[in-house]
MOPAC internal coordinates of N, CA, C and O (Angstrom, degrees):
PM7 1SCF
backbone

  N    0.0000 0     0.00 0     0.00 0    0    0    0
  C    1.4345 1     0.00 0     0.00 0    1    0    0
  C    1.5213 1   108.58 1     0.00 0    2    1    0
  O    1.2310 1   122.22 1   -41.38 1    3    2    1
  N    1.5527 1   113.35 1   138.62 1    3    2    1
  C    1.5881 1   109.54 1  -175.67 1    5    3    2
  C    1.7243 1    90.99 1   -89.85 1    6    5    3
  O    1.2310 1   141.42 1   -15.28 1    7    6    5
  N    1.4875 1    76.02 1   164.72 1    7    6    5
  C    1.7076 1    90.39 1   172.30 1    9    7    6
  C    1.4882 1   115.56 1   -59.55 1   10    9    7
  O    1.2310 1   114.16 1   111.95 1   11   10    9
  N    1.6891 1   128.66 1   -68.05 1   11   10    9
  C    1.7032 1    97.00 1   158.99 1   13   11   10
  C    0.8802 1   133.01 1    -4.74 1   14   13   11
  O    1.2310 1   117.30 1   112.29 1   15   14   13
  N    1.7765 1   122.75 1   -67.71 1   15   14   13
  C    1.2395 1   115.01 1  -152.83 1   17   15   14
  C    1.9452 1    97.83 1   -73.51 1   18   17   15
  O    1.2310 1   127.28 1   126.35 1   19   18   17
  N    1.0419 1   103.61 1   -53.65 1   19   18   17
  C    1.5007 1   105.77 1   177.04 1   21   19   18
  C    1.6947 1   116.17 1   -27.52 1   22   21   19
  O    1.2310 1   128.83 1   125.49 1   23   22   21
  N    1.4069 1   100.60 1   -54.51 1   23   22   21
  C    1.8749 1   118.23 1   161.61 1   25   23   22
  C    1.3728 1   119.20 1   -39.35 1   26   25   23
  O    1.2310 1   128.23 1   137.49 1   27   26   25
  N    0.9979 1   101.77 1   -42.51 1   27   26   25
  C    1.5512 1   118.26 1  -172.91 1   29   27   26
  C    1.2535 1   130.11 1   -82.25 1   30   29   27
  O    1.2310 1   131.24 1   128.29 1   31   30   29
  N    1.5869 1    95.91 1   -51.71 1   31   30   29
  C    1.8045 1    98.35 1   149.69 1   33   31   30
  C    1.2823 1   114.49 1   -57.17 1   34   33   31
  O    1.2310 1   106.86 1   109.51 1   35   34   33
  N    1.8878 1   142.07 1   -70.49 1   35   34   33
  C    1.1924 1   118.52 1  -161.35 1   37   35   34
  C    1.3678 1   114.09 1   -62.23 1   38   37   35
  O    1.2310 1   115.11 1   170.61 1   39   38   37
  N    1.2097 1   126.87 1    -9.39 1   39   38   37
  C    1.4369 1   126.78 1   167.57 1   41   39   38
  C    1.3629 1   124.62 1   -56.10 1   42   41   39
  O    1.2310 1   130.86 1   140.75 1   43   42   41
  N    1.6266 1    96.64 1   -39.25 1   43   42   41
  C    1.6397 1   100.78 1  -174.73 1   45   43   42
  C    1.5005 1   106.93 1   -97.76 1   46   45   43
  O    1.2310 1   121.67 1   157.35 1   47   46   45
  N    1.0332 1   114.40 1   -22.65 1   47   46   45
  C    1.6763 1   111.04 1   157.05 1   49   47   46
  C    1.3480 1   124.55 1   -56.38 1   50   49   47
  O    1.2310 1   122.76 1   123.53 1   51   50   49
  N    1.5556 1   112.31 1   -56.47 1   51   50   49
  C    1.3578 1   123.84 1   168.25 1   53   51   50
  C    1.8532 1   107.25 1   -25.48 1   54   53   51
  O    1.2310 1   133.57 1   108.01 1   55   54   53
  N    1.8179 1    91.38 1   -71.99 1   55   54   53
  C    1.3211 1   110.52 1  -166.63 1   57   55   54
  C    1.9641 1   118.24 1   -45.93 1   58   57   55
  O    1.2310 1   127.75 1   147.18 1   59   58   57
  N    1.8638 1   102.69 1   -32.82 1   59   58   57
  C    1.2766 1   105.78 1   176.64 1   61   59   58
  C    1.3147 1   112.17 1   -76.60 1   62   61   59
  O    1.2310 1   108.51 1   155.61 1   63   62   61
  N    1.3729 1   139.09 1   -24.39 1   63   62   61
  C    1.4833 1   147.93 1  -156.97 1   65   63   62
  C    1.4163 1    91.74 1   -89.10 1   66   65   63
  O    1.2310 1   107.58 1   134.84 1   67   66   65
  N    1.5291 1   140.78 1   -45.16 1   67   66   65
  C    0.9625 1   135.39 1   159.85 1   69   67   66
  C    1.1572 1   151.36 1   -85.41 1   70   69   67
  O    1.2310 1   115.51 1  -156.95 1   71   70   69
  N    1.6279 1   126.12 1    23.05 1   71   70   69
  C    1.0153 1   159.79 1  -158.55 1   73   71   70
  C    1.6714 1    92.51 1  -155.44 1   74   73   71
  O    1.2310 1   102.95 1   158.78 1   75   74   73
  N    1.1915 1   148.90 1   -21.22 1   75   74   73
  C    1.7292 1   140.68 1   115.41 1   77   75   74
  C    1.1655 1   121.34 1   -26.99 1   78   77   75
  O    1.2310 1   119.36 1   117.75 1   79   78   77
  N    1.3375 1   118.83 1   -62.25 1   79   78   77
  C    1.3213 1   124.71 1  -177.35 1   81   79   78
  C    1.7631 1   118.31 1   -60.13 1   82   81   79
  O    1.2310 1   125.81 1   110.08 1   83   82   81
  N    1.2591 1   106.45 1   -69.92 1   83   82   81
  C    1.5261 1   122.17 1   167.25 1   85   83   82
  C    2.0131 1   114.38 1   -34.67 1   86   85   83
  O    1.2310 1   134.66 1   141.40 1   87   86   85
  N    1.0545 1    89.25 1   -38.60 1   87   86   85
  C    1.4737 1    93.26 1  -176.42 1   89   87   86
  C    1.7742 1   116.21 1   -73.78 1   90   89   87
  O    1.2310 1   124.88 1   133.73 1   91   90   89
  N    1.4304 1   108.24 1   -46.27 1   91   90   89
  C    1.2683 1   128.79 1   178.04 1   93   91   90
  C    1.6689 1   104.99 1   -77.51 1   94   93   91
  O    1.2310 1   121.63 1   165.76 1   95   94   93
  N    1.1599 1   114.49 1   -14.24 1   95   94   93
  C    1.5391 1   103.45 1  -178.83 1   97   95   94
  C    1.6180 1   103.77 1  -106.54 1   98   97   95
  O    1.2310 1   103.23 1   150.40 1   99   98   97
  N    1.3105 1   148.41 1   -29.60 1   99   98   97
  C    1.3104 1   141.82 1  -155.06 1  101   99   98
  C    1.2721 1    90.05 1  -110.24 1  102  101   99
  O    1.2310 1   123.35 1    -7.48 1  103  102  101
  N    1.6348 1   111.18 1   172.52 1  103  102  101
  C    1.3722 1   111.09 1  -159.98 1  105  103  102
  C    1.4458 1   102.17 1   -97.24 1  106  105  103
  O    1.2310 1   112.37 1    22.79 1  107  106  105
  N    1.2005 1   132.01 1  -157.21 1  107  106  105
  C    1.2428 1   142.08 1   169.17 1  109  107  106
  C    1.6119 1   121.92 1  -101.99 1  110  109  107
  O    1.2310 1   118.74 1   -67.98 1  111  110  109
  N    1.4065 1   120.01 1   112.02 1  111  110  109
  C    1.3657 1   101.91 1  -171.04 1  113  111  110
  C    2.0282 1    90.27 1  -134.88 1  114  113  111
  O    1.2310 1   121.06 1   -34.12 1  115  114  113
  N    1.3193 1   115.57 1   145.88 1  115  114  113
  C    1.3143 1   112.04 1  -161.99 1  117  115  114
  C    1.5480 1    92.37 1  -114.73 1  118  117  115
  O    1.2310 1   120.89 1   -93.29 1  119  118  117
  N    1.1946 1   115.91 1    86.71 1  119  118  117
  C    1.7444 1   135.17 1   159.07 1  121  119  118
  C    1.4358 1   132.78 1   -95.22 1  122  121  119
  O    1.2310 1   113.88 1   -10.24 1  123  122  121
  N    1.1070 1   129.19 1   169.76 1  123  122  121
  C    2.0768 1   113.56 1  -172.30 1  125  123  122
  C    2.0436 1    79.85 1   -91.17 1  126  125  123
  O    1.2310 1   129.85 1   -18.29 1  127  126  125
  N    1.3186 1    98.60 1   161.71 1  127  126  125
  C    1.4008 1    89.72 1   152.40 1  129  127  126
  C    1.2907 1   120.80 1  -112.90 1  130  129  127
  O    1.2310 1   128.37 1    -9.22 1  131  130  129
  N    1.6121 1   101.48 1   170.78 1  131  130  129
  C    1.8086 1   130.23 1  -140.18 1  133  131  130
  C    1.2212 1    89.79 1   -88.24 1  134  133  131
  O    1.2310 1   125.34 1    27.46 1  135  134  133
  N    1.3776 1   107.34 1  -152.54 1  135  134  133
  C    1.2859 1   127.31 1  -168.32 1  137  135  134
  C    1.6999 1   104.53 1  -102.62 1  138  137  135
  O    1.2310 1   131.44 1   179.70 1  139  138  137
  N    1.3549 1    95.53 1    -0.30 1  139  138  137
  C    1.5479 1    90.93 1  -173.75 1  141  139  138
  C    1.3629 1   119.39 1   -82.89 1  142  141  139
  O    1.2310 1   128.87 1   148.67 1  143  142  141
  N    1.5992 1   100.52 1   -31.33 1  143  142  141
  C    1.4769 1   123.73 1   166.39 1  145  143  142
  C    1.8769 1   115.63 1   -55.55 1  146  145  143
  O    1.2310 1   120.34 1   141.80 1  147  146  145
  N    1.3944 1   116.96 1   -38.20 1  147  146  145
  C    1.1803 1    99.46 1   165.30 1  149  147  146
  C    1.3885 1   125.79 1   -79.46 1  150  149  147
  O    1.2310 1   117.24 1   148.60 1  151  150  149
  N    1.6737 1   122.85 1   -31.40 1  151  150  149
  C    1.0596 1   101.95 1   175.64 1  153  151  150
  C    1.6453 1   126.38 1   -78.34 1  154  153  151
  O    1.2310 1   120.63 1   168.86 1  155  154  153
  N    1.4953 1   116.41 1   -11.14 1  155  154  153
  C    1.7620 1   111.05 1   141.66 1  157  155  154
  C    1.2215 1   126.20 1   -44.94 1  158  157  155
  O    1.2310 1   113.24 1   143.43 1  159  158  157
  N    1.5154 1   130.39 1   -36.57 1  159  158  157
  C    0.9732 1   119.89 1  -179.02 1  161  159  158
  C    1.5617 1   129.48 1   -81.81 1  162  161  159
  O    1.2310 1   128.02 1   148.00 1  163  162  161
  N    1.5761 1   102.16 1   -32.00 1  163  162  161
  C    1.4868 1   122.22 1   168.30 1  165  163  162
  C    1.7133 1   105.23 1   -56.55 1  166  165  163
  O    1.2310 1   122.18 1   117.96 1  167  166  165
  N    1.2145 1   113.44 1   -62.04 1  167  166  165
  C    1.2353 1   115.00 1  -177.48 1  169  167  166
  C    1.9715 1   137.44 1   -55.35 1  170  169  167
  O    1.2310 1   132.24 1   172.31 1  171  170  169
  N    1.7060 1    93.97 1    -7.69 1  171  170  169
  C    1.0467 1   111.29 1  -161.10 1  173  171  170
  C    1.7105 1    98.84 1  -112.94 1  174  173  171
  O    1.2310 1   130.85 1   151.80 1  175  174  173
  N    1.8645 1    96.67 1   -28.20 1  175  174  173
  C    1.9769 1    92.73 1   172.91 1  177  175  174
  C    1.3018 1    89.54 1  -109.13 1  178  177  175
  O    1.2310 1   107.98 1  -137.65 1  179  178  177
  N    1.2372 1   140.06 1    42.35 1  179  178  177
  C    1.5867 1   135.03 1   131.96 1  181  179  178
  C    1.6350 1   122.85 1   -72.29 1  182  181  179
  O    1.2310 1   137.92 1   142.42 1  183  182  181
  N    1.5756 1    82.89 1   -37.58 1  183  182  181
  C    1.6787 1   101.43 1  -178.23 1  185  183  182
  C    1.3163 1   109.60 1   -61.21 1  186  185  183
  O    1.2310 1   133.56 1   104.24 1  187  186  185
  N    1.9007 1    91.40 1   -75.76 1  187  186  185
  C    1.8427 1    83.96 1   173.99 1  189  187  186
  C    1.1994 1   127.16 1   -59.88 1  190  189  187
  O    1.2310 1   105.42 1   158.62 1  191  190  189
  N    1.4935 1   144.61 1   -21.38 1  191  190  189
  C    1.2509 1   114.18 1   171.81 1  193  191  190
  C    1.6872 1   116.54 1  -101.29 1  194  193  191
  O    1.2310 1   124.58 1  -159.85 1  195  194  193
  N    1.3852 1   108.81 1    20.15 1  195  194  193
  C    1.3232 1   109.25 1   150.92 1  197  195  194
  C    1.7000 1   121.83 1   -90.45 1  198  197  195
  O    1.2310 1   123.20 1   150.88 1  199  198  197
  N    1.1253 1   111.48 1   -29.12 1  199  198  197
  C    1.5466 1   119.22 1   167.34 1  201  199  198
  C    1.7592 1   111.21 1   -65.89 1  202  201  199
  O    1.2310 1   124.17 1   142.63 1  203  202  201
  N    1.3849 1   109.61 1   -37.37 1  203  202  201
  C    1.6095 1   100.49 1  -175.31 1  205  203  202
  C    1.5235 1    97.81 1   -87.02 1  206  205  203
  O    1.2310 1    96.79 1  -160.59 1  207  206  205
  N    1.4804 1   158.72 1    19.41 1  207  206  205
  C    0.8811 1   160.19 1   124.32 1  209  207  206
  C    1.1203 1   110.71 1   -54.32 1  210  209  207
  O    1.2310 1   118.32 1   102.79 1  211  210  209
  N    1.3172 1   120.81 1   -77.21 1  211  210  209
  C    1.3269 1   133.02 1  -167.83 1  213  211  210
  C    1.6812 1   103.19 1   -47.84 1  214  213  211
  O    1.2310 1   123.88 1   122.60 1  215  214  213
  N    1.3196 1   110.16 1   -57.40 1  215  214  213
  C    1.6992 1   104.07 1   170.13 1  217  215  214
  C    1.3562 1   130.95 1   -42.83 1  218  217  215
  O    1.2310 1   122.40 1   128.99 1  219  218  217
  N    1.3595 1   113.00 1   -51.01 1  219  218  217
  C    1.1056 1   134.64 1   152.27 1  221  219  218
  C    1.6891 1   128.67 1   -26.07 1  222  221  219
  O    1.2310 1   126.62 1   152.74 1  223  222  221
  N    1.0302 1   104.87 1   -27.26 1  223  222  221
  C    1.9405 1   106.49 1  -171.35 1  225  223  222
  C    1.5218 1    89.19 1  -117.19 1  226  225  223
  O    1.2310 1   125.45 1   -43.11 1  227  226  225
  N    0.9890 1   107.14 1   136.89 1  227  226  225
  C    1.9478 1   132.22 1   163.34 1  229  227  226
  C    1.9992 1    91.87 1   -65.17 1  230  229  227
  O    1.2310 1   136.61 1   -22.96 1  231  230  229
  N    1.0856 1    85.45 1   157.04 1  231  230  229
  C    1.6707 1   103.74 1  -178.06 1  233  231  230
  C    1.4382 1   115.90 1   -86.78 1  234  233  231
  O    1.2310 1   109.21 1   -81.41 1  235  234  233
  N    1.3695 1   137.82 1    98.59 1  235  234  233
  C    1.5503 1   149.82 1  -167.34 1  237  235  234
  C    1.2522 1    85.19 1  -102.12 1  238  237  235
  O    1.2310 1   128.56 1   -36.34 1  239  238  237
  N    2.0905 1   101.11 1   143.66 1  239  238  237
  C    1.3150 1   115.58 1   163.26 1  241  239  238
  C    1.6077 1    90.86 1  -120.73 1  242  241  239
  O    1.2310 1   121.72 1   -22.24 1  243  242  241
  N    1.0682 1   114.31 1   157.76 1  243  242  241
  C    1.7401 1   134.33 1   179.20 1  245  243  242
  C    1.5552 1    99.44 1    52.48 1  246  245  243
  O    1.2310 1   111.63 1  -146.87 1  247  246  245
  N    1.2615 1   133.38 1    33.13 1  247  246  245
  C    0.8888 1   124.42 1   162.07 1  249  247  246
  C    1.6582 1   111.57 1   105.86 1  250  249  247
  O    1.2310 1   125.91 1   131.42 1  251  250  249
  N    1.5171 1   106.25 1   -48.58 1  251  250  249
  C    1.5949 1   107.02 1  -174.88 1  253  251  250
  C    1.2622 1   122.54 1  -125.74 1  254  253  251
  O    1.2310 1   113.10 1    22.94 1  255  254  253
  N    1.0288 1   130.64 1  -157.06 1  255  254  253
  C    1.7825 1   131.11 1  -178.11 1  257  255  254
  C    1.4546 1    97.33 1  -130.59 1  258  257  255
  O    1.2310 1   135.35 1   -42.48 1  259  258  257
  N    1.5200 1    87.91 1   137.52 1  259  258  257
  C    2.0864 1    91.94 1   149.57 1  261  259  258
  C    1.5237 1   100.93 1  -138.11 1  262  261  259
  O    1.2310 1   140.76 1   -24.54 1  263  262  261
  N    1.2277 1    77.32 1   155.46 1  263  262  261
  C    1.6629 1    95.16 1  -168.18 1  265  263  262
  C    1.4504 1   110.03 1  -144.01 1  266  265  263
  O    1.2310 1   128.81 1   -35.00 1  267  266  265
  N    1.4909 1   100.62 1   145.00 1  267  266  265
  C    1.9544 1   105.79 1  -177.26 1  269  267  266
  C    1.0287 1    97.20 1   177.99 1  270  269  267
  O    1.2310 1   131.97 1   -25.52 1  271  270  269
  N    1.3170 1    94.49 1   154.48 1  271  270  269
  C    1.5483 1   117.53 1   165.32 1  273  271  270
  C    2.1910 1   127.18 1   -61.64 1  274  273  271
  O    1.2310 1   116.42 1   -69.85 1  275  274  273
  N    1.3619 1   124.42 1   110.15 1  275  274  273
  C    0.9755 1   129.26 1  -170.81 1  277  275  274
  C    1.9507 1    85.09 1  -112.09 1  278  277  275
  O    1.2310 1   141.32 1   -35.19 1  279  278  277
  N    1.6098 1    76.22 1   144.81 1  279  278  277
  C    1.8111 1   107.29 1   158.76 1  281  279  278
  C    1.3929 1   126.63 1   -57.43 1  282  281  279
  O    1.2310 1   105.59 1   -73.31 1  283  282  281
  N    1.0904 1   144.32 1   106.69 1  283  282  281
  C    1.4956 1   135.54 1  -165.10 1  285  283  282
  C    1.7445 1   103.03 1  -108.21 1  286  285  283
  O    1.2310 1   120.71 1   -77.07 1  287  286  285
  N    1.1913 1   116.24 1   102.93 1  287  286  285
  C    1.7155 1   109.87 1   159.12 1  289  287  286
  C    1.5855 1   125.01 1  -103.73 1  290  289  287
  O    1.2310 1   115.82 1   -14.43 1  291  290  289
  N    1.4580 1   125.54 1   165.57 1  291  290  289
  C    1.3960 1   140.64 1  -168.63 1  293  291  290
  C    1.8813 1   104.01 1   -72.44 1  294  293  291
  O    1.2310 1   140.33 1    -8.67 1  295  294  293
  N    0.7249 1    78.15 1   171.33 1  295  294  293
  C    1.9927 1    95.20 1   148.15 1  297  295  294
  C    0.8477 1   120.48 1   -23.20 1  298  297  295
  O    1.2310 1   127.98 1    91.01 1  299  298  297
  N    1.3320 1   102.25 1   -88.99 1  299  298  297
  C    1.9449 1   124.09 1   167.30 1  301  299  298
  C    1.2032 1   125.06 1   -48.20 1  302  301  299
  O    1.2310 1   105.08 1   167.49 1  303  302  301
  N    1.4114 1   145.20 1   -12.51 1  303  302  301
  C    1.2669 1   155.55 1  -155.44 1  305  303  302
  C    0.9926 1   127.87 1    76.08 1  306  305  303
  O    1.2310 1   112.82 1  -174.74 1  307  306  305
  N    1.4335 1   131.16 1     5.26 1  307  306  305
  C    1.3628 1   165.36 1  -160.01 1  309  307  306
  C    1.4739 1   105.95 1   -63.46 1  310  309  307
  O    1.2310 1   107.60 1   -48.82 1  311  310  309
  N    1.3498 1   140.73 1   131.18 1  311  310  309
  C    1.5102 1   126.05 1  -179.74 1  313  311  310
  C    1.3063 1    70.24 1  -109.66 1  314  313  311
  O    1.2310 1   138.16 1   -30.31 1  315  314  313
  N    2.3054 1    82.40 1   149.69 1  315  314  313
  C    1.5404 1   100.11 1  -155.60 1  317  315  314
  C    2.0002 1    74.16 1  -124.30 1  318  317  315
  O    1.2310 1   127.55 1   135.95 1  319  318  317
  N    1.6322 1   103.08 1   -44.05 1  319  318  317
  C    1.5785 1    89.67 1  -175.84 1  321  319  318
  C    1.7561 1   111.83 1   176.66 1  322  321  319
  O    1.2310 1   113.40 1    55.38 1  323  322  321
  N    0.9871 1   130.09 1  -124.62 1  323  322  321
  C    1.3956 1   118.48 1   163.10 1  325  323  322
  C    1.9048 1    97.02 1  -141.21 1  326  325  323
  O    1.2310 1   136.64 1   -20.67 1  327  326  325
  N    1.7328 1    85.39 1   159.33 1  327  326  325
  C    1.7947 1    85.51 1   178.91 1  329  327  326
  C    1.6105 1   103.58 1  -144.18 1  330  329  327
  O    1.2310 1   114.47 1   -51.05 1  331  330  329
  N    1.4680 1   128.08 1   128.95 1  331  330  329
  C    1.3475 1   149.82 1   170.35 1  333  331  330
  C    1.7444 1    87.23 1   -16.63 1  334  333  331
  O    1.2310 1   111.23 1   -28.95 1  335  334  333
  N    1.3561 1   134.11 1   151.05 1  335  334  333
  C    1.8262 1   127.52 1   137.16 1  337  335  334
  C    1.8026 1    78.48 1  -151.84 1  338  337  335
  O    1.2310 1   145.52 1   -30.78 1  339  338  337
  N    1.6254 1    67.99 1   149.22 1  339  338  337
  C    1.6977 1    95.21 1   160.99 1  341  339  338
  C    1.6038 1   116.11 1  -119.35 1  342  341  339
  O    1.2310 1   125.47 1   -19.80 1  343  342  341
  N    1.1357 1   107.09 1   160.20 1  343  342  341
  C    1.7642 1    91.77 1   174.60 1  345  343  342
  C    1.5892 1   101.66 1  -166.74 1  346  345  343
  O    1.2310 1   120.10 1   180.00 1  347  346  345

């Protein structure tokens, strides 16, 4: 598990333990909801679909990738074979 995701879970645990609490402690009052309710909700599928983006893309430095085939040897100096690098 990457650290995000690790982030992400105690976040959303966090978020249920307290949204448990809040619920079980205030009373019940039967109103439409406000405007506050959408911007919870906006703010919350910003997250997720900024996190499934962000997961989504491999990690670029200067902007782009290079990639090729490099020589790989042992210990000994031994060519063992070639191996994928990006950089």
């Amino acid at each position: 598990m990457s650290i995000k995701t690790k982030i992400a879970a105690a976040a959303l645990a966090a978020l249920a333990v307290t949204g448990t609490m809040v619920s079980t402690t205030s009373q019940a009052q039967a109103k439409p909801p406000g405007w506050v309710f959408g911007v919870g909700a906006g703010i919350a599928t910003a997250a997720v679909v900024g996190s499934a983006i962000a997961a989504s893309n491999d990690p670029y430095y200067y902007g782009y990738h290079r990639c090729g085939w490099v020589a790989q040897y042992n210990a000994f100096g031994q060519y063992v074979g070639r191996v994928r690098t990006c950089y």
